[in-house]
N, C-alpha and C positions, 0 to 999 in steps of 0.2 A: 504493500500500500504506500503511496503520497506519505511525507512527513517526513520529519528531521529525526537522524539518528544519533547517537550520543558518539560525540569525539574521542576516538583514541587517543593515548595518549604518546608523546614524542618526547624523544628527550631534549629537545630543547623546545623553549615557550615561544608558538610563533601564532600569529592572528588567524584565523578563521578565513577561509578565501569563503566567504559567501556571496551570494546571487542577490543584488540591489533590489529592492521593491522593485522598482523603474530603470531601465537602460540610459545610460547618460547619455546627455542633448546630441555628443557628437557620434557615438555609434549608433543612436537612431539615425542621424543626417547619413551615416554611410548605407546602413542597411536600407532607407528610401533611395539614396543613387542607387544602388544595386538594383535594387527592383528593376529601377529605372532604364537599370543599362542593359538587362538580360532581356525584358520586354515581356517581364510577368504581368502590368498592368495596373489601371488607378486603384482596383481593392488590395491588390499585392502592396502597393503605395500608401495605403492608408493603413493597412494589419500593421507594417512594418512601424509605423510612424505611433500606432495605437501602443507599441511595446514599451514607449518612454513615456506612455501615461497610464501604466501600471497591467496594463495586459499582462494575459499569462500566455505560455506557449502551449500546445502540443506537439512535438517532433517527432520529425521519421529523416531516414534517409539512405542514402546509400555510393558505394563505391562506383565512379563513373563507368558509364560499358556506353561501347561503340554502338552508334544508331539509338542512343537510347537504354541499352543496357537490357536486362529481362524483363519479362511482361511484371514480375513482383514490384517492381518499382514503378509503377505505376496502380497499382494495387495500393502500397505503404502511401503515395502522395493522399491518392483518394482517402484511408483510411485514416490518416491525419485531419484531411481536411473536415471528414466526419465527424469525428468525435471531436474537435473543438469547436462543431457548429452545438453537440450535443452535451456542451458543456458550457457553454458560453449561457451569461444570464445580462439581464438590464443590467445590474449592478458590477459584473463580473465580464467582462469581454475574452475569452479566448481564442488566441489566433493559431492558426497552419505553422508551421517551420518544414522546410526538406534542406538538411546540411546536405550537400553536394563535397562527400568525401574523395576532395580532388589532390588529395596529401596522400591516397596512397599511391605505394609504389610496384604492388603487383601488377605490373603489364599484360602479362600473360592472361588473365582472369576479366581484364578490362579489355582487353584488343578480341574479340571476338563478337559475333551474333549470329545470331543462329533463325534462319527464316525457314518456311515452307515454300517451296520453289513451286515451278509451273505442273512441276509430272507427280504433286505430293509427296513430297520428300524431303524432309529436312536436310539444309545447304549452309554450313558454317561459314562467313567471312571474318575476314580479319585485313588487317593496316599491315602492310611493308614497312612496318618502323620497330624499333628496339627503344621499350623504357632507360636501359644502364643504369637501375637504381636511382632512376629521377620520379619523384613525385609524376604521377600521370597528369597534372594541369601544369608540369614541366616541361612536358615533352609536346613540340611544336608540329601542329600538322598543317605542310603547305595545303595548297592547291591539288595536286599532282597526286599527293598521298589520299584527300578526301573524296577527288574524285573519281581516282580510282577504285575504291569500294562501292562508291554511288554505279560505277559499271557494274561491276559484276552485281552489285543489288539488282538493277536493271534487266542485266540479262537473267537472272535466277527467276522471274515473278513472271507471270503471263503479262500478253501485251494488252490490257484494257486501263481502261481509263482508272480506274479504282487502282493501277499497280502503279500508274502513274502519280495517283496524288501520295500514293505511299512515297514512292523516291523521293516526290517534293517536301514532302514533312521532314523524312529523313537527311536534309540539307544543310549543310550549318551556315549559320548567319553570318558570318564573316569566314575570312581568307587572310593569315592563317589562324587557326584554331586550336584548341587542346580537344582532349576528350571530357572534360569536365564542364566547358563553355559551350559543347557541343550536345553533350545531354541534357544541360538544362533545355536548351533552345529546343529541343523536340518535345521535351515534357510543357515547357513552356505553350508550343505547340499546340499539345493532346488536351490541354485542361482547358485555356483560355484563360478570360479573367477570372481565374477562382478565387484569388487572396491567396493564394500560395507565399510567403516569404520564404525566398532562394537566398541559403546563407554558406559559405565558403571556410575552412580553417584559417586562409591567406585575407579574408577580408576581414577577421576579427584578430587576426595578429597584432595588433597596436595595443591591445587591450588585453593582453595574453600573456604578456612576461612575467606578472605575479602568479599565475597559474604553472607555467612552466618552470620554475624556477622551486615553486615546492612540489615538481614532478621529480626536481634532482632530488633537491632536502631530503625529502619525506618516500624515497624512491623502496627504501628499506621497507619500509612501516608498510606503503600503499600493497608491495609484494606482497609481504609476509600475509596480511588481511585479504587476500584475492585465493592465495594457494590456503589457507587453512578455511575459509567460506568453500571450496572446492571440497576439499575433505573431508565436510560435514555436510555436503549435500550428495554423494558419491554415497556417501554410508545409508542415508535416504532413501536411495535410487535413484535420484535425479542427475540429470543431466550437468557437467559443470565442463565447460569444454577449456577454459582458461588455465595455463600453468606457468605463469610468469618463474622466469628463471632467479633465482636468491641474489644474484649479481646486477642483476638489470634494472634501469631504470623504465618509466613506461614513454622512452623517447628517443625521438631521433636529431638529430642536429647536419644539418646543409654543410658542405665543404663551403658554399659560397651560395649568392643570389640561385636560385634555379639548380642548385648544386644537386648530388648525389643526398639519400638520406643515411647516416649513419647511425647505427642502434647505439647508445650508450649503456656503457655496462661500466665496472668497479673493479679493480684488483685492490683493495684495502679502498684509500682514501682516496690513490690516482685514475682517472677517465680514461676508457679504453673507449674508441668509434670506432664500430663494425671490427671490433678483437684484435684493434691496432694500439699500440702505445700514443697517449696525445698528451700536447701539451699542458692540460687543464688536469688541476687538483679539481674537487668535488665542489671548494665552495666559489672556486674561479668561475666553475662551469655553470654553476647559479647567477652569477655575477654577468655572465654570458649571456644567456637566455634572457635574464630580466631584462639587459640593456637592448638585444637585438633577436625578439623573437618572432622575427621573419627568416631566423636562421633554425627556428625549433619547431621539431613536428611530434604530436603525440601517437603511439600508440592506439590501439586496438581499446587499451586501459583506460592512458591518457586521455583519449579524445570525448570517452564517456563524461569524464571531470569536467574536461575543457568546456564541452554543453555544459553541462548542469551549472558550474559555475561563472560563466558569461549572460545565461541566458534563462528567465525565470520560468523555468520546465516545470509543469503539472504530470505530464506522463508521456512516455517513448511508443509509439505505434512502430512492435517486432518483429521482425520473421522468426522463426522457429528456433532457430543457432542463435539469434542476438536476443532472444528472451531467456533463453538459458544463461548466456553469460553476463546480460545484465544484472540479475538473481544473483549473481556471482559476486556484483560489484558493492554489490549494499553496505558492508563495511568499508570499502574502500573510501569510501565518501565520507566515513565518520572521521579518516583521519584529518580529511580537508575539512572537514565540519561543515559540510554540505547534506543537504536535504537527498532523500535517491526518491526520483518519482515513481507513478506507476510504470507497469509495463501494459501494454495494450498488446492484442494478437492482431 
C-alpha cells in the first residue's frame, strides 16, 4: 500500500531526500517545455504544469524499443492514464506520468520489433547500429539508419492503405533521432491529446544530484535492504527477481557528455567503473555526482528512488517482473526516507 515507511538507519546522520508537496517553479517550466517539444499537447501542458500546484502522479513506463517498443507499453501508458482519471477528485487532481527510460543501455532488447508481415508471420527488424554501452537516447540515428527500417517495415506489411498509415505513425519527427525521442513520438502519436506527461532521467538531471549522491553514500545500506526484502519474500514464495551485488552501488557514471555508462562498484573505500580502478575515493565520487549529475545514471534500483523522490508518486502502473521487484524495493526507500507507493497491474 501508499504511505511512508520508517527510515533505516545509516551510520552517518544525513537529511531525508523526500518528494516536495509541489515540484519547484522551475522543473515544472521544464516538464511544460517538454510537453511542448515532444508534441504531447495542451492537457499534457497543463497535467505537467498542475504538478507544481500540488498534483499527484501516477506513473508507468518503460525502456525505449524501436517503432515504438511492444504492444505492453502502450497498455502501461493507457493504464496510467486510467487510474489517475480514477483517482483524481475536485479537491485532489491526479495526473499520467510515462518516464521514457532513455538511460538504458541494453541495445540489444531496445533495437528490435517484431511485426506480423503480409503472408502472417511474425518478421523481426532491427537498426544497423551498435549501442557501445551508451545510454540508448545516446546513441544517434541518422536519416539513413531510420529509414532504412521504415523499408523493410514497408516491404514486410501488405500494400493497403491501413499498412501505409502504419509506416507513417511509425516515422520519427525529426532527423536525426534517438530511440527514446522516437518512441515517444509514436506513443505521442497512438494516444493524442490524453495528458500524458512525457518525462526523461536526462530532463530531471538538474534536480538529481542530491539523489545520486546518496545512491553513493547510502549504496551499502540501499543493497543490503533490496537483497535481504529478497530473502524474505523467496521464503514466501514470491517472486523477488532483484540481487544487487554487496559491492555495488545502484549507478552508473558517463566517461563524459553522451559517454559510455559505467557501473560503480567499491573495493573498500576506492571507486571501481565497470571493474576498472578510478580515480574517485567514495566521498569524491559523491562530491561528483552532486556537482554534475548529467554524468550519473541510476540503476534498475536507483531509478525506482530517483521517481519516487523527484516526483510526488501515488502509485506505479507494473508489468508483471517490475511488480515483483518493486515489492522488493519497499525498504529500500526507508533508507532515503521516502514514501514506496502503490503498485498497480
Amino acid at each position: 500500500p501508499a504511505g511512508c515507511v520508517p527510515r533505516a538507519s545509516s551510520r552517518e546522520a544525513r537529511a531525508d531526500v523526500r518528494t516536495p508537496a509541489s515540484l519547484p517553479a522551475d522543473l515544472v517550466a521544464a516538464l511544460v517545455a517538454h510537453q511542448r517539444q515532444v508534441g504531447a499537447g495542451p492537457a499534457a501542458e497543463r497535467a505537467a504544469a498542475a504538478l507544481g500546484a500540488g498534483a499527484r502522479a501516477v506513473v508507468t513506463g518503460q525502456q525505449p524499443g524501436l517503432l515504438g517498443g511492444p504492444l505492453l507499453v502502450l497498455h502501461k501508458a493507457l493504464g496510467a492514464l486510467a487510474h489517475a482519471r480514477a483517482l483524481t477528485t475536485a479537491a485532489r487532481p491526479v495526473v499520467a506520468v510515462f518516464w521514457v527510460a532513455a538511460d538504458d543501455h541494453d541495445w540489444d532488447e531496445g533495437n528490435a520489433a517484431t511485426v506480423i508481415d503480409a503472408s502472417g508471420q511474425p518478421r523481426t527488424l532491427a537498426l544497423d547500429r551498435r549501442g557501445d554501452g551508451k545510454s540508448v537516447g545516446d546513441v544517434a540515428l541518422d536519416v539513413e539508419a531510420t529509414e532504412s527500417v521504415l523499408a523493410a517495415l514497408t516491404a514486410a506489411l501488405p500494400a493497403t492503405d491501413r499498412a501505409r498509415d502504419a509506416v507513417a505513425l511509425a516515422r520519427p519527427a525529426a532527423s536525426p533521432t534517438d530511440l527514446g525521442a522516437w518512441a515517444t513520438t509514436v506513443l505521442v502519436r497512438l494516444l493524442g491529446d490524453a495528458g500524458l506527461v512525457f518525462v526523461t532521467p536526462r530532463l530531471l538531471s538538474p534536480w538529481a544530484g542530491e539523489v545520486y549522491a546518496r545512491l553513493v553514500a547510502d549504496a551499502a545500506a540501499i543493497g543490503a535492504a533490496v537483497r535481504a526484502e529478497g530473502e524474505r519474500l523467496r521464503a514466501l514464495g514470491h517472486a523477488a527477481p532483484l540481487a544487487p551485488k554487496p559491492d555495488e552501488a545502484p549507478l552508473f557514471v558517463r566517461e563524459g557528455p553522451g559517454g559510455r555508462r559505467l557501473r560503480v562498484s567499491f573495493t573498500g573505500d576506492q571507486v571501481r567503473l565497470r571493474g576498472e580502478s578510478s580515480p574517485f575515493r567514495r566521498a569524491e565520487l559523491v562530491a561528483h555526482v552532486r556537482a554534475h549529475p548529467e554524468l550519473a545514471s541510476a540503476d534498475v534500483v536507483g531509478r525506482v528512488l530517483l521517481q519516487d523522490a523527484l516526483l510526488p508518486v501515488d502509485a506505479y502502473v507494473a508489468g508483471p517482473t517490475e511488480a515483483a521487484y518493486l515489492r522488493q524495493l519497499v525498504p529500500a526507500h526507508a533508507v532515503l526516507g521516502l514514501a514506496s507507493p502503490a503498485v498497480v497491474a
